[in-house]
N, C-alpha and C positions, 0 to 999 in steps of 0.2 A: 407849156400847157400839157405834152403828151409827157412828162420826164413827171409832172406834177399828179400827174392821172394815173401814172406806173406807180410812182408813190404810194400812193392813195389802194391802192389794189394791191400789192405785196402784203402790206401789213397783215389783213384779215389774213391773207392765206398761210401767214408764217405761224400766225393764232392755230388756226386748223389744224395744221398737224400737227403740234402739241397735244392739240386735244383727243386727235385718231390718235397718237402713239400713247396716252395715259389712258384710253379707254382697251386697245386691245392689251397692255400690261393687266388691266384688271380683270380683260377677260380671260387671261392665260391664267391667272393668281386663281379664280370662282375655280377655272377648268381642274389645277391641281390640289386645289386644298378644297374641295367640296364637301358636301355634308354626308356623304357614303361611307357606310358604315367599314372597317378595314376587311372585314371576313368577305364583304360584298364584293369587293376589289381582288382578296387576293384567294376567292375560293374557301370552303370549310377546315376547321381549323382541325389537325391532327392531332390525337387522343389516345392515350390506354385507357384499358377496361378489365375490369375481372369482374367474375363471377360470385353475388352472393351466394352459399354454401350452407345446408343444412349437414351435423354432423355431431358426434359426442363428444363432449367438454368435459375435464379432469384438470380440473385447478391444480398444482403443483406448489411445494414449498422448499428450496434448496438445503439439505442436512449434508454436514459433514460427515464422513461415515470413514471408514481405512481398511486397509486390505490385514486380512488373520489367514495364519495359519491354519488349518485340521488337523496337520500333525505336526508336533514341533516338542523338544521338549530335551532329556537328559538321555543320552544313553549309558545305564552303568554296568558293572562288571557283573558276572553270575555265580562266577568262583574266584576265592582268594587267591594271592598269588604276588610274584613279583613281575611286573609290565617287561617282558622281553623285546617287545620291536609296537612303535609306534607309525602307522603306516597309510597317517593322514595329517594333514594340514589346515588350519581355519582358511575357510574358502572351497575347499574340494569337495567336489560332489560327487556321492556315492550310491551305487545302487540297491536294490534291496538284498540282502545276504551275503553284499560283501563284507572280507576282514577289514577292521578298523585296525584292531590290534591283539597282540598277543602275549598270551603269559608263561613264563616260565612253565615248561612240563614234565622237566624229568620225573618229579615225585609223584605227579599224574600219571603221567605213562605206566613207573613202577607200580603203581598201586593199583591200575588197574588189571596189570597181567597176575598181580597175587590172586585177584580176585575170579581171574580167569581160569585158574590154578584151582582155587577152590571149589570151584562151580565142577571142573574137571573129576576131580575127587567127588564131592557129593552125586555127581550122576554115578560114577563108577559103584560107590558103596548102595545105592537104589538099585541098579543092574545086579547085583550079586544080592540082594536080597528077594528080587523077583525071583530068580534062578533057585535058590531053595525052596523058596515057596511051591514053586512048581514039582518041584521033586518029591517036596512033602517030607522034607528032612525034619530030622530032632531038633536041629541049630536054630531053626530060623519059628520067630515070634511075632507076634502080630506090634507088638511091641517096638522094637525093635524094626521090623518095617516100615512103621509110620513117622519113626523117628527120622528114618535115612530119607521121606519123603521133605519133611518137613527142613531136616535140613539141604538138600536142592534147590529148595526154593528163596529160600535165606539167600544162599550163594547166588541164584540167578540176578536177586533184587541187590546183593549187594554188588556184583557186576556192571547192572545196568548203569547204578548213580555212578559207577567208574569212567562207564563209558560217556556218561551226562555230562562230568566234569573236564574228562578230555574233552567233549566236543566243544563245553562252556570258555576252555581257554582260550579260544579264538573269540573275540570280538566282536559281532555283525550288528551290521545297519538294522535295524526291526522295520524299513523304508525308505525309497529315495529321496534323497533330499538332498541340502550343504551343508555342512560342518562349519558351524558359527563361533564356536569355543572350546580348547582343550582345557581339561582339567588335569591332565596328570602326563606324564611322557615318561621315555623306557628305562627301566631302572627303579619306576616307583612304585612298591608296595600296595596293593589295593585290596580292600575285604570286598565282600560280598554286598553287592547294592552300591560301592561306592561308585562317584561319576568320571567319566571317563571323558567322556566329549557330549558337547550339543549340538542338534542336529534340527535343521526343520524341511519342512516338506515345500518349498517351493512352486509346485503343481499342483497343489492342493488347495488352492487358498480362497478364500470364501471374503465377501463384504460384512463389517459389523460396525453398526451406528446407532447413538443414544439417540431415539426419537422421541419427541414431547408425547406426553400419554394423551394430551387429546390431539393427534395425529395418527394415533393406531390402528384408530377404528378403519382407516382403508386398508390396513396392510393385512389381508389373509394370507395364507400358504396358497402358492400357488401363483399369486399376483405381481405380472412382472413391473418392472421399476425400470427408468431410465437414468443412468450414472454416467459423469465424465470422468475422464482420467484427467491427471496434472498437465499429459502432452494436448488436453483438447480434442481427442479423440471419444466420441460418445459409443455408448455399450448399454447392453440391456440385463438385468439381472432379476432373479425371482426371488422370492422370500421363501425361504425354506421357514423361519420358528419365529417368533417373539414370545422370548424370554419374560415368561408371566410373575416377574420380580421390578420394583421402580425405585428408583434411587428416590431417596428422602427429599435430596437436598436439590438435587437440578429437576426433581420430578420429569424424569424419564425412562423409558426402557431400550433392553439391547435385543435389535433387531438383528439376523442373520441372514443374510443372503449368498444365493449360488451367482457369481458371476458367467455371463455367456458371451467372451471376450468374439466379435465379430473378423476380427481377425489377429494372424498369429504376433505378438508385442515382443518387445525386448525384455530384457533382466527386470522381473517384477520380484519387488519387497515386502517383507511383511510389515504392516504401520504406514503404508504409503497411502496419501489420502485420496481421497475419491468425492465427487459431489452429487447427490442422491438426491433423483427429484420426488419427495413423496407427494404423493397423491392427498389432495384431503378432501375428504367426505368421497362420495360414490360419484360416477360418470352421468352424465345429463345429453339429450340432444336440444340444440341453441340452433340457432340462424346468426351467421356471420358475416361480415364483412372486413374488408380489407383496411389497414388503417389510413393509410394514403389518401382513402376515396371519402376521410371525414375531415370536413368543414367548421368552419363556427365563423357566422353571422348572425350579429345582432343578439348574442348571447343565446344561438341556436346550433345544434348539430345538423348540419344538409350534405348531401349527398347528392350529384348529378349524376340523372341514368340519361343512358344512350337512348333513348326514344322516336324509331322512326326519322334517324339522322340529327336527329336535334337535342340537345343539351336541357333536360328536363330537370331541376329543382326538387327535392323532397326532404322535410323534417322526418329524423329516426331521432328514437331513445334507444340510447347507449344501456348496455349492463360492463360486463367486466371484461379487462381487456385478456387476450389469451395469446400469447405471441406477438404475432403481426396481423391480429386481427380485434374488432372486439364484437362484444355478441349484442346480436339487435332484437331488442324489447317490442320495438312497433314501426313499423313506417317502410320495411323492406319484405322479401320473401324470400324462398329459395330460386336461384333463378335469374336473377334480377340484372343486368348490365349495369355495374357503375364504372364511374370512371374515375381510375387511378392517379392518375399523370396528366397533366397539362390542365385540370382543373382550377387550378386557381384565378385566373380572371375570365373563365367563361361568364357568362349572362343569358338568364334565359330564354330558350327559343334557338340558342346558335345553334349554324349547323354545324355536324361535326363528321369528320371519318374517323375510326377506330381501329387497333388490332388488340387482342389480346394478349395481356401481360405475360412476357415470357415467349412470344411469337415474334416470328422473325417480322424485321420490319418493311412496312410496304414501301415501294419509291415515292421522293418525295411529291404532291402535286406541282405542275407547274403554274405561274399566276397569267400564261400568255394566253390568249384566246385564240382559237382553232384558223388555222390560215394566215396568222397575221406572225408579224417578225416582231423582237422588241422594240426596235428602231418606227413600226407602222403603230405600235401602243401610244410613243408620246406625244404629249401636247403640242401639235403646231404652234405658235405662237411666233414665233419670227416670220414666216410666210407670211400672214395676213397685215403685220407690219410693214414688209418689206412691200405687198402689194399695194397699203394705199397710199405709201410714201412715192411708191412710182407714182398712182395715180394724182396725187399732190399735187407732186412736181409736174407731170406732164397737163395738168391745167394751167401752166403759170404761164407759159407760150400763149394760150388762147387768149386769156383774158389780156395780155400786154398787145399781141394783135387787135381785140377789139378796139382795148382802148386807143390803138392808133389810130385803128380805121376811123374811130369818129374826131 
């Protein structure tokens, strides 16, 4: 009877806790996967931000342009002659008024001491006709004096080209530069004007680029220009002329520019290319923003501002893009906080913390709450298990005593 009554009162209780242990597993499951939003749980969500910006706009179009010479060109002989000593090499670079090379001189030399000779004599015979004049002698005639004048001066002028030609047999640089090409070496015969060597000026070298004619209208004198070199190195240069002549066929013109090399470069060439950002049409002030901080939803441009710690929503019309930026038509001002980075799956209202694009960055939040440990954050749920499985089990003694006692 009591074995049949224990029976009978086990069952329900082995039911029971089944059903305390499938209720506290749910209520641990509610406790960890609840309907709490994630920023609620783990604090405001971290953010960049920059600054919309009011400022002048100068549309730019990339032109090939190449580096020229100012000086470059033939250096030739000034007097005839045979090339006695040639006393340069393609490559070497020479200063202004050094000898290149030289030419035979003996018949130069000889010819100018005749002429020194003469000059010698015509002063002598001008001296001895003053001297009678003075005197007031019969010998001397006004004739005759002017003769002895006239020829002095013959001989000075024919001296001087003596002395023109000696000096012309030596060679010289007309400017520094490098010696690009010989044309003749020692031994060979050269008239007057013939070339001797080519020479360009290396230091002197200026930017020159065929620009489309309707692109000119920016380029005044005076107006500088931004250009890269082939190493990636950018530079700033002004326009010195635009060549008021256009090519028929590519309809355009040749601009020149001063370049203002920012710092000192290696072995520059002439024809070395450069990439020139021209300007087109005149300078404008715009309102800009950053391009990071533009969206498209729903076939819309938005833009989240930092507002008051929360993630605030706004439609902008776009104009053109200008860099890393593009300019805004309506919806923004100068001033404005948007946000850069970490925008993409904000929603409106979140909150948010920021720093400034380019600013060092803050530590990260922690998601623990003030005074508690992570271990005090999680969800009990074995405890209250374990509790009512003691308390279970510890009914199961009572109820088998009652049932004996009766």
């Amino acid at each position: 009877m009591n074995d049949e009554l224990i029976s009978r009162t086990e069952t329900p209780l082995h039911i029971c806790r089944g059903v305390m242990a499938a209720l506290v597993l749910a209520a641990g499951l509610v406790a960890g996967f609840g309907g709490a939003p994630a920023h609620a749980q783990g604090g405001p969500t971290n953010v960049l931000v920059d600054k919309v910006i009011e400022g002048p706009l100068t549309q730019t179009t990339p032109v090939i342009g190449r580096l020229v010479s100012g000086q470059a060109g033939v250096v030739a002989a000034r007097s005839a002659g045979p090339i006695e000593k040639m006393l340069v090499q393609v490559g070497d670079r020479v200063e202004k008024d050094q000898v290149i090379a030289t030419l035979v001189s003996d018949a130069i030399q000889a010819q100018l001491d005749l002429k020194r000779a003469e000059t010698t004599m015509a002063r002598q015979e001008l001296s001895r006709m003053s001297s009678l004049r003075k005197r007031g002698s019969a010998a001397f005639t006004q004739q005759r004096y002017d003769d002895a004048v006239q020829k002095l001066a013959i001989a000075r002028a024919d001296m001087l080209l003596a002395e023109i030609r000696k000096y012309n047999a030596e060679i010289r640089a007309p400017y520094a530069g490098v010696v690009t090409q010989k044309h003749t070496d020692a031994g060979a015969y050269v008239a007057v004007g013939a070339p001797v060597v080519e020479l360009i000026n290396d230091r002197a070298l200026e930017i020159e680029a065929d620009v489309p004619a309707t692109r000119v209208l920016g380029l005044m004198a005076g107006r500088s220009v931004r250009f890269t070199m082939g190493d990636g190195t950018a530079h700033t240069a002004v326009v010195r002329a635009v060549v008021p002549e256009e090519n028929p066929r590519s309809r355009t013109r040749i601009v020149r520019l001063t370049p203002k090399f920012s710092a000192r470069l290696g072995v520059l060439a002439a024809n070395e290319s450069v990439t020139l950002q021209i300007p087109v049409g005149q300078s404008r002030e715009v309102v800009s923003v950053h391009k990071d901080a533009i969206l498209n939803r729903g076939g819309k441009d938005i833009v989240f501002l930092a507002i008051d710690g929360k993630a605030t929503p706004r439609t902008v019309q776009l104009g053109v893009a200008v860099g890393s930026r593009f300019e805004v038509l309506e919806g923004l001002k100068p001033g404005d906080i948007v946000i850069v980075r970490g925008n993409e799956r904000l929603r409106p209202g979140q909150p948010v913390t920021f720093e400034e694009a380019g600013a060092k960055k803050p530590t990260a939040q922690s998601s623990e709450k003030p005074g508690q440990t992570p271990e005090a954050q999680k969800p009990e749920t074995k405890k209250p298990e374990t509790k009512k499985s003691e308390d279970a089990g510890g009914k199961k003694p009572d109820a088998a005593s009652k049932a004996s006692k009766e």
